[in-house]
RODRENSE-10543 format. One line per field, with one value per residue (C-alpha): residue number from 1; residue in three letters; x, y, z. Coordinates in Angstrom, 1 decimal, padded with zeros to 4 digits. Each point is the difference from the previous one (the first is absolute). Layout:
<sites>
resi	c(NUM  ...) $
resn	c(ALA  ...) $
east	c(X  ...) $
north	c(Y  ...) $
up	c(Z  ...) $
</sites>
This chain:
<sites>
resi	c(1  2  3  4  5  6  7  8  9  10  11  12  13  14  15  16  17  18  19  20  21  22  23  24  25  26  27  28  29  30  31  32  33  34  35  36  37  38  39  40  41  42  43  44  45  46  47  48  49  50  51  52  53  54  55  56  57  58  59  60  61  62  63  64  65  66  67  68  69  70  71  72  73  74  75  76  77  78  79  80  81  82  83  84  85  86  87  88  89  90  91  92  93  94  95  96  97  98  99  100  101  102  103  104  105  106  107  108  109  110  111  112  113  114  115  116  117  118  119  120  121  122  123  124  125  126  127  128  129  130  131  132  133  134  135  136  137  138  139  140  141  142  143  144  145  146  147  148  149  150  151  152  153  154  155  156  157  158  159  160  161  162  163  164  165  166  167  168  169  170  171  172  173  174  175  176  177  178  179  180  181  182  183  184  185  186  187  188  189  190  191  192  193  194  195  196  197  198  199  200  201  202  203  204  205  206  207  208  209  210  211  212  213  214  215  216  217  218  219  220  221  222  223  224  225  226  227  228  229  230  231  232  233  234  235  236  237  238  239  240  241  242  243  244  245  246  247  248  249  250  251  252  253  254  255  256  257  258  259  260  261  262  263  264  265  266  267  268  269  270  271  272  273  274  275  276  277  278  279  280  281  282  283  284  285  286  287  288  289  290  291  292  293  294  295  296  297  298  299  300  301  302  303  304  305  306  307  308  309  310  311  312  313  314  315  316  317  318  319  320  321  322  323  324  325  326  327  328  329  330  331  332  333  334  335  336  337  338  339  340  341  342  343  344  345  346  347  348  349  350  351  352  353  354  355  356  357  358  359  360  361  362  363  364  365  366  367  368  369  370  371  372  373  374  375  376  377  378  379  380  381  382  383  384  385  386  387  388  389  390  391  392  393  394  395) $
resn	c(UNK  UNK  UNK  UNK  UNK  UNK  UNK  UNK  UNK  UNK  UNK  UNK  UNK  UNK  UNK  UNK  UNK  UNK  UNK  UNK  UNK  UNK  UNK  UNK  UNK  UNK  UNK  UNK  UNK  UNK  UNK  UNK  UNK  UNK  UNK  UNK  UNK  UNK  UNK  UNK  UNK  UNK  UNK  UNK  UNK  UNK  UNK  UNK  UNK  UNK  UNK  UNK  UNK  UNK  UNK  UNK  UNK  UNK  UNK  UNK  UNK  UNK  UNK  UNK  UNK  UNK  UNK  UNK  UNK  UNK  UNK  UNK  UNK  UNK  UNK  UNK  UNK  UNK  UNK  UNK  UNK  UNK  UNK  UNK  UNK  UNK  UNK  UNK  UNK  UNK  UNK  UNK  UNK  UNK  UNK  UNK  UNK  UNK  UNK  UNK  UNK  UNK  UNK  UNK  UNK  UNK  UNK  UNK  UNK  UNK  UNK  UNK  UNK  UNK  UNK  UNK  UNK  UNK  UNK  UNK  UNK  UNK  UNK  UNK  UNK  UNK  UNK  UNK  UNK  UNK  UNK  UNK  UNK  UNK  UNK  UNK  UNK  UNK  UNK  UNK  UNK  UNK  UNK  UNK  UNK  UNK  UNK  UNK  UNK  UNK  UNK  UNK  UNK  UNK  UNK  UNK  UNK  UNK  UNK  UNK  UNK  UNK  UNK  UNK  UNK  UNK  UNK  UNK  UNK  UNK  UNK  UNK  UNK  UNK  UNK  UNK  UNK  UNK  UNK  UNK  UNK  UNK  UNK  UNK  UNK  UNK  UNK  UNK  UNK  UNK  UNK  UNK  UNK  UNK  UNK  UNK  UNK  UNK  UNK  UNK  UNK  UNK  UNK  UNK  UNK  UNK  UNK  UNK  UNK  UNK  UNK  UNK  UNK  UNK  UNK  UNK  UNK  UNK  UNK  UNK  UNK  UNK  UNK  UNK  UNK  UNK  UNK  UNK  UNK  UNK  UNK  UNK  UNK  UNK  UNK  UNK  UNK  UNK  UNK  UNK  UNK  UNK  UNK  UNK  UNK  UNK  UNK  UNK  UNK  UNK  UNK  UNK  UNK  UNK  UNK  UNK  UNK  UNK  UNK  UNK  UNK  UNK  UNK  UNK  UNK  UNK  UNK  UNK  UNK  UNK  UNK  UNK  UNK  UNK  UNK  UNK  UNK  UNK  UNK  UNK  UNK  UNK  UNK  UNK  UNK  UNK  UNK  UNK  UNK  UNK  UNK  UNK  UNK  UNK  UNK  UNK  UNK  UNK  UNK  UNK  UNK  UNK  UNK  UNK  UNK  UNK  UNK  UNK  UNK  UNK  UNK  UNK  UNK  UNK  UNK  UNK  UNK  UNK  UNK  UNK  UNK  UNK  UNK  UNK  UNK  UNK  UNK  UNK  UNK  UNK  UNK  UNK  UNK  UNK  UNK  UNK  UNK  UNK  UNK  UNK  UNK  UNK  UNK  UNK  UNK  UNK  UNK  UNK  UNK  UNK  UNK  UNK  UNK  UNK  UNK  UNK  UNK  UNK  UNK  UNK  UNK  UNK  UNK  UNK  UNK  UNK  UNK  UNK  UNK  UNK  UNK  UNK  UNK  UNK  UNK  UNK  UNK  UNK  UNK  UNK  UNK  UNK  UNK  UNK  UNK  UNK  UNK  UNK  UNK  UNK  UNK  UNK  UNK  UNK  UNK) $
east	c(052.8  003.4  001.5  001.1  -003.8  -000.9  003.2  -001.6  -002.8  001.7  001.6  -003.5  -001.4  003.4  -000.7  -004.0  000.2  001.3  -002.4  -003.0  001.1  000.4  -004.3  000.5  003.0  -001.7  -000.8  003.7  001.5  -001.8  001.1  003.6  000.1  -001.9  -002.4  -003.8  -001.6  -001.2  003.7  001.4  -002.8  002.1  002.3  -002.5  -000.1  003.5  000.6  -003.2  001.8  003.4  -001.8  -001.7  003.1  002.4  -001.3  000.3  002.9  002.5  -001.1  001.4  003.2  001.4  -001.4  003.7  000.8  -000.3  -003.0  002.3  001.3  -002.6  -001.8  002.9  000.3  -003.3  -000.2  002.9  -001.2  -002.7  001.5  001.9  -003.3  -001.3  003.6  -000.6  -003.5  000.4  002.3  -001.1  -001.7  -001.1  -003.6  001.2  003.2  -002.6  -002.4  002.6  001.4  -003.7  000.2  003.2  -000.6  -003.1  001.5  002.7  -003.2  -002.1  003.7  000.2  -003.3  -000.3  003.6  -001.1  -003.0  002.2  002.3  -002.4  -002.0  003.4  000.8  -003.3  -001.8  -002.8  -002.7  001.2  000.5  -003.3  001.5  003.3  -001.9  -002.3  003.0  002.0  -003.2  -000.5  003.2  -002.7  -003.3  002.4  001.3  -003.7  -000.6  003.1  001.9  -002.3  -001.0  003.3  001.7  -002.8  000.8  003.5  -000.2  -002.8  003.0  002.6  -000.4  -000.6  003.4  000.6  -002.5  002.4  002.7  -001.8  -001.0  003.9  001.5  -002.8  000.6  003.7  -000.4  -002.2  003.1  001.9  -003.0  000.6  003.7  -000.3  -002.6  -001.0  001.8  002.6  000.5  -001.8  -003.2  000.0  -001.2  001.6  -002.6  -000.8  -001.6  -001.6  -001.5  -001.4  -001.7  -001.1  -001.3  -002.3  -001.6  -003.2  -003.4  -000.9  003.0  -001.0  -003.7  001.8  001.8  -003.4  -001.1  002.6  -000.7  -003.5  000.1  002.2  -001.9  -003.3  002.4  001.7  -003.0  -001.5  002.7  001.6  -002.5  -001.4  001.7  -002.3  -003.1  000.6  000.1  -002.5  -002.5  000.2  000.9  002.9  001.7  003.3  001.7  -002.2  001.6  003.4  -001.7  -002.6  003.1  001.8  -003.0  000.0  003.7  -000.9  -002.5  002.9  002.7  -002.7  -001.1  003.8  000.4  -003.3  000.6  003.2  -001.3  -002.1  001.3  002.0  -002.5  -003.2  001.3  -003.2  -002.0  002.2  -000.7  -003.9  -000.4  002.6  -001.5  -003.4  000.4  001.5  -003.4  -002.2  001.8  000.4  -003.7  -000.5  002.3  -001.7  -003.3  000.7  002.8  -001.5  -000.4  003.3  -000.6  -000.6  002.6  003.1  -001.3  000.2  003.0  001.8  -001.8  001.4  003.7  -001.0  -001.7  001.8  003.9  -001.3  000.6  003.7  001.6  -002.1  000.5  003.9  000.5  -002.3  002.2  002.7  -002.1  -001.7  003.7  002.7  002.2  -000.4  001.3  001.6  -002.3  -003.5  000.3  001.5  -003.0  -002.2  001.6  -001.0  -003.4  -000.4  001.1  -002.2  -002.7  001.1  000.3  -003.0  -002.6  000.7  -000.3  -003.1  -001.3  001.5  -001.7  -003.7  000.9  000.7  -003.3  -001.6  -001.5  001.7  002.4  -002.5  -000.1  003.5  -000.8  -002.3  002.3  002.1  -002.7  -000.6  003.8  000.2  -003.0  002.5  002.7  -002.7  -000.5  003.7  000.3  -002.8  001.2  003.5  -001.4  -002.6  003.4  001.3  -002.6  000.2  004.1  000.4  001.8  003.2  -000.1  003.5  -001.3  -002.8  -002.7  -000.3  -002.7  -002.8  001.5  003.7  002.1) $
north	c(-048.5  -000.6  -003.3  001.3  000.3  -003.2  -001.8  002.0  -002.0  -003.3  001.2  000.4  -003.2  -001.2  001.4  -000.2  -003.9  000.1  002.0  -001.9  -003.5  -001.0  000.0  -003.2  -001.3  000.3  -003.6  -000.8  002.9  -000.9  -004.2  001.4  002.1  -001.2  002.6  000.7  000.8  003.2  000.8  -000.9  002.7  002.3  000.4  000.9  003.2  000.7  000.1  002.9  001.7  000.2  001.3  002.4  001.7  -000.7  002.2  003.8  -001.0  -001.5  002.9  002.3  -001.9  -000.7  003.7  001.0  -003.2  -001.2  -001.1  -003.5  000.1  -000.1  -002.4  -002.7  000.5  -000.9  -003.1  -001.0  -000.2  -001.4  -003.0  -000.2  -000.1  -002.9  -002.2  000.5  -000.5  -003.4  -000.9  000.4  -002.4  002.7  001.9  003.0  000.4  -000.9  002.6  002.3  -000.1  000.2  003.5  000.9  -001.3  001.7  003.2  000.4  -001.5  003.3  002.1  -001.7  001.1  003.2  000.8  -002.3  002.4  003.0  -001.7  -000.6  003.3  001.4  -001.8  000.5  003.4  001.5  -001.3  -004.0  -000.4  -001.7  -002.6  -000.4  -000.5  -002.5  -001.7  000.4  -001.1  -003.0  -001.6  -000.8  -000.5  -002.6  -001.5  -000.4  -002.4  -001.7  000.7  -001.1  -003.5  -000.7  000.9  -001.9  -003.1  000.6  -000.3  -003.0  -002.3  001.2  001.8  003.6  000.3  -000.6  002.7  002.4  -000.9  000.4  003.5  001.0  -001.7  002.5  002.8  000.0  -000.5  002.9  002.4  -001.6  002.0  003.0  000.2  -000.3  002.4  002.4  003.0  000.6  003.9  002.4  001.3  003.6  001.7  -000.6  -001.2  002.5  -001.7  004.1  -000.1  -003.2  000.5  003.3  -001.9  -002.8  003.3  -000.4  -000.9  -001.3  -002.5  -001.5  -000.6  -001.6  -002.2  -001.0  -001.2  -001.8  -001.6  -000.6  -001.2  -002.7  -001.0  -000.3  -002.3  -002.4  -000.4  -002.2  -001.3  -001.5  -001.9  -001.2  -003.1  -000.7  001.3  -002.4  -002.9  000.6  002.4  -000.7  -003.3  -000.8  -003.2  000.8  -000.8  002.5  002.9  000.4  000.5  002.8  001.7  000.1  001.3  003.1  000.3  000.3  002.8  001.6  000.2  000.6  003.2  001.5  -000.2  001.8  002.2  000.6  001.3  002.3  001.2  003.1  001.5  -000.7  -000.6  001.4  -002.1  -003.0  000.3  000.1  -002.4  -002.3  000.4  -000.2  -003.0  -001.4  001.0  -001.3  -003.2  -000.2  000.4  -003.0  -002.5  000.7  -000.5  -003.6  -000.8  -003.8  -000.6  -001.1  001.5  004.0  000.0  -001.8  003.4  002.1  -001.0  001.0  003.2  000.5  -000.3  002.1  002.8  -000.5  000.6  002.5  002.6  -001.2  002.3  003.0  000.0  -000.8  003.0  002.5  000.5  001.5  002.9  001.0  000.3  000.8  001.3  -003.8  -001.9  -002.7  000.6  000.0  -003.5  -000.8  000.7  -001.1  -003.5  000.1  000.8  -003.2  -001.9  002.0  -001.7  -003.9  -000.1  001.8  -001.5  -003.4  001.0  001.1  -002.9  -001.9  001.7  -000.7  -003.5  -000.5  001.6  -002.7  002.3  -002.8  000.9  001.2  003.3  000.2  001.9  001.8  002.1  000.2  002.0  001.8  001.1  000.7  002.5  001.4  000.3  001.5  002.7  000.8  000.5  002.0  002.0  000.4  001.5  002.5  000.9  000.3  002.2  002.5  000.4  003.4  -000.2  001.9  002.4  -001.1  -003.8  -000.9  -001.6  -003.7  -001.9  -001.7  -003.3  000.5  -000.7) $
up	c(006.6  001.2  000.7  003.6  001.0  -000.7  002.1  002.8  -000.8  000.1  003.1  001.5  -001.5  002.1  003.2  -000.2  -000.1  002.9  001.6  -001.4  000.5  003.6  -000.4  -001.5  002.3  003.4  001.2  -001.3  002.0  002.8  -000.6  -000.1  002.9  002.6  000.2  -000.6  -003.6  001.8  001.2  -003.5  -001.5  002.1  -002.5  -002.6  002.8  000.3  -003.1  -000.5  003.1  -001.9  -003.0  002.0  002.0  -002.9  -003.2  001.7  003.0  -003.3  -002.8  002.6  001.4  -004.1  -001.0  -000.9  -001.7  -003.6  -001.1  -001.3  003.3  001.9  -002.0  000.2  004.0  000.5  -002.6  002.6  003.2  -001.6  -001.5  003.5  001.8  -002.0  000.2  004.0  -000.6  -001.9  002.5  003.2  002.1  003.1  -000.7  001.2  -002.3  -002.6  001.0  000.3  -003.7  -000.8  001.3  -001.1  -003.9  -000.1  001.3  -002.7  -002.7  001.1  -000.5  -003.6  -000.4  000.3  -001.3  -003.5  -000.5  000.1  -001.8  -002.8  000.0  -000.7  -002.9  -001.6  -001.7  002.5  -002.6  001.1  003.2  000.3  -002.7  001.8  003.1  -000.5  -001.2  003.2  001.4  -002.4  001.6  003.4  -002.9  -001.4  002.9  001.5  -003.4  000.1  002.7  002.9  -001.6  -001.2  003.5  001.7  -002.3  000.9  003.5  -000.2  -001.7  000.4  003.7  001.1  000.2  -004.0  -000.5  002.1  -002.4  -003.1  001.2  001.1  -003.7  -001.8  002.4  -000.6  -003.9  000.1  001.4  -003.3  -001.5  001.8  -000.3  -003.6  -001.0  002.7  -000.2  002.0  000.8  002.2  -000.7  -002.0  003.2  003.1  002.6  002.7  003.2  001.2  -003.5  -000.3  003.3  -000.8  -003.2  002.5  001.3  -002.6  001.4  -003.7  000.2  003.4  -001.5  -002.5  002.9  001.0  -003.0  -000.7  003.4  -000.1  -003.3  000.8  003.0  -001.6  -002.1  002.1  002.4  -002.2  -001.9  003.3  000.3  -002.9  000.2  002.8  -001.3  -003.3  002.1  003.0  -001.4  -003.6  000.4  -002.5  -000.2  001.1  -002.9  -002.3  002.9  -001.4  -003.6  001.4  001.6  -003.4  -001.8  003.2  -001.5  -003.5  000.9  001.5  -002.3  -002.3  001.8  001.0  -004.1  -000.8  003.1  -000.7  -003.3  001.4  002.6  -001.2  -002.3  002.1  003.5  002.1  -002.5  000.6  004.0  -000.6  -002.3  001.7  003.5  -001.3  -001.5  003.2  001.4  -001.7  -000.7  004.1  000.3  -002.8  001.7  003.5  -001.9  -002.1  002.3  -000.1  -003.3  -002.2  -003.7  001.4  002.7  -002.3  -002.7  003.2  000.8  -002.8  -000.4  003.7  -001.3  -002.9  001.7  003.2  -002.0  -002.4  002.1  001.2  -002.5  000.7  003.4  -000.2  -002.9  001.6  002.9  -002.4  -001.3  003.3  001.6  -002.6  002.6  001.7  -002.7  002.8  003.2  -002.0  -001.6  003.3  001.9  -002.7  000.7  003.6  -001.1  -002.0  003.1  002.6  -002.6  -000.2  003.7  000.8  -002.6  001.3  003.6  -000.3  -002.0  002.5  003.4  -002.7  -000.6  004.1  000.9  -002.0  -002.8  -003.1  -002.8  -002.2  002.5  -001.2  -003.1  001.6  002.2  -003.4  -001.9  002.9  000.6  -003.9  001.0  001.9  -002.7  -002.2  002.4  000.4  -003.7  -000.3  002.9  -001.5  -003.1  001.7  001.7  -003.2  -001.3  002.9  -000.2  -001.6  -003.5  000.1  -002.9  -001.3  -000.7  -002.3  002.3  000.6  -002.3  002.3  -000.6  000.3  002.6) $
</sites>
């Protein structure tokens, strides 16, 4: 695997923390500023709104560019947004570098998994992607508690730092080994869009978003199931959450595995297992030993199709090789702001956090029945004589 992938990686890991940790940093946020816990959570939002606008609007506007190029510009701005961030003293400035860090973090994105795909054979780009993905697995395990540890002696403010010092020595990384020319093919914005014109690909979208929702609507609150409805000491809560991001990293690597050989098998499996283990937690959700097991299996299952779902994207839409991962981004986020939501609007209508996991098997239902949709698709899509038909289980 070449070195190049895995500074994208890093460069995620970089990025990621930043993204993760402010979970950890709301009451100081909220000391700081003068504003409400519930207005410091907004910029938990903005920065899923940046992520959501940022992936397909930036893969268009630095089509032309260098890959390098493009890269480094938006490792910039990004540092730049946390410098303002960390020194700031106004909410809205705050909130506003939220948005705009998180907007050139969705551009890095999707430009880093066409970026690595390119350097890669067709037979890896499962492996180089759960890499690239790894950089978030990674900086769910250390990133979050470390920023959060951070902010908690140091102030929020320190943590902004720490993520601007790593940001900015992960464009060192880039500048030293991504490579700096064109791609082979000159992008063609008509082609790629002709490319997006694939009913399989957008059933692929789907999954990728449903998938993640069934995900994060019990993972963004399981911090409050462990310590109302399991009832966790508090201290033993930062422990279960570490053993969630075991399960993860462990998953992306076995995932990541699997993901080019088997990658229908993969989904199943993966989604499945996010099923079933959804189903379990709603089920023991008050007694310790079974949920800390189900949590990790959560991480596991819940991750192990990350790579599949990032890869796929590539073989369904060859002619896409910028706007496909782009949108597959955008997908990802459509999930972690709509699985929490609607654990949210169950949690308000009094129905507990255990019903949590039960909208997240029934949304992985859903994800289920997009995959199974996209292959029947598959199935009926006439063969052209020229190309040797597509095995069952191949992208």
């Amino acid at each position: 695997m070449p070195f190049a992938v895995y500074i994208l990686g890093l460069s995620i890991f970089a990025q990621g923390t930043s993204e993760l940790m402010l979970s950890g940093l709301l009451t100081e946020l909220s000391t700081d500023l003068g504003v409400t816990i519930p207005q410091a959570g907004l910029l938990i939002s903005a920065f899923a709104l940046g992520m959501l606008v940022g992936a397909p609007v930036l893969a268009v506007a630095t089509l032309r560019l260098p890959r390098r190029s493009a890269l480094l510009a938006f490792l910039a701005v990004f540092v730049a947004a946390h410098v303002v961030g960390a020194l700031t003293s106004d909410y809205w400035v705050l909130f506003g570098t939220r948005v705009v860090g998180a907007f050139v973090y969705a551009g890095f994105w999707s430009v880093a998994a066409t970026t690595a795909i390119g350097l890669v054979p067709a037979n890896a780009r499962g492996k180089a992607m759960s890499i690239v993905a790894g950089g978030l697995t990674v900086a769910t395990v250390v990133g979050l508690p470390a920023g959060t540890v951070i902010g908690q002696h140091l102030g929020w403010r320190a943590a902004f730092w720490t993520v601007a010092i790593m940001s900015a020595l992960a464009m060192l990384g880039v500048l030293a080994k991504i490579p700096a020319g064109r791609s082979a093919t000159q992008p063609d914005l008509r082609k790629e869009l002709r490319g997006m014109v694939n009913p399989r690909l957008w059933l692929s979208y789907s999954t990728t978003a449903l998938a993640t929702a069934a995900l994060l609507v019990s993972f963004a609150y399981l911090g409050a199931l462990l310590s109302t409805t399991t009832d966790l000491a508090d201290g033993w809560i930062p422990i279960v959450l570490v053993v969630y991001g075991v399960g993860s990293f462990l998953g992306i690597v076995v995932g990541g595995r699997t993901a080019d050989a088997h990658p229908i098998r993969t989904l199943y499996v993966g989604i499945t297992g996010l099923i079933v283990t959804s189903v379990l937690l709603a089920l023991t959700a008050e007694y310790p030993v079974p949920v800390v097991a189900l949590t990790f299996l959560l991480g596991a299952f819940g991750f192990g199709t990350n790579p599949t779902l990032n890869s796929r994207v590539f073989n369904l839409a060859p002619e896409s090789p910028t706007l496909a991962p782009a949108f597959n981004v955008s997908s990802f986020n459509i999930g972690i702001t709509v699985g929490p939501w609607l654990g949210g609007l169950a949690i308000g209508a009094g129905l507990g956090y255990a019903s949590v996991a039960w909208i997240g098997a029934t949304i992985g239902l859903a994800a289920l029945s997009t995959v199974t949709c996209e292959q029947l698709l598959h199935r009926a899509t006439p063969t052209s004589p020229t190309k040797k038909p597509e095995l069952i289980h191949a992208p």
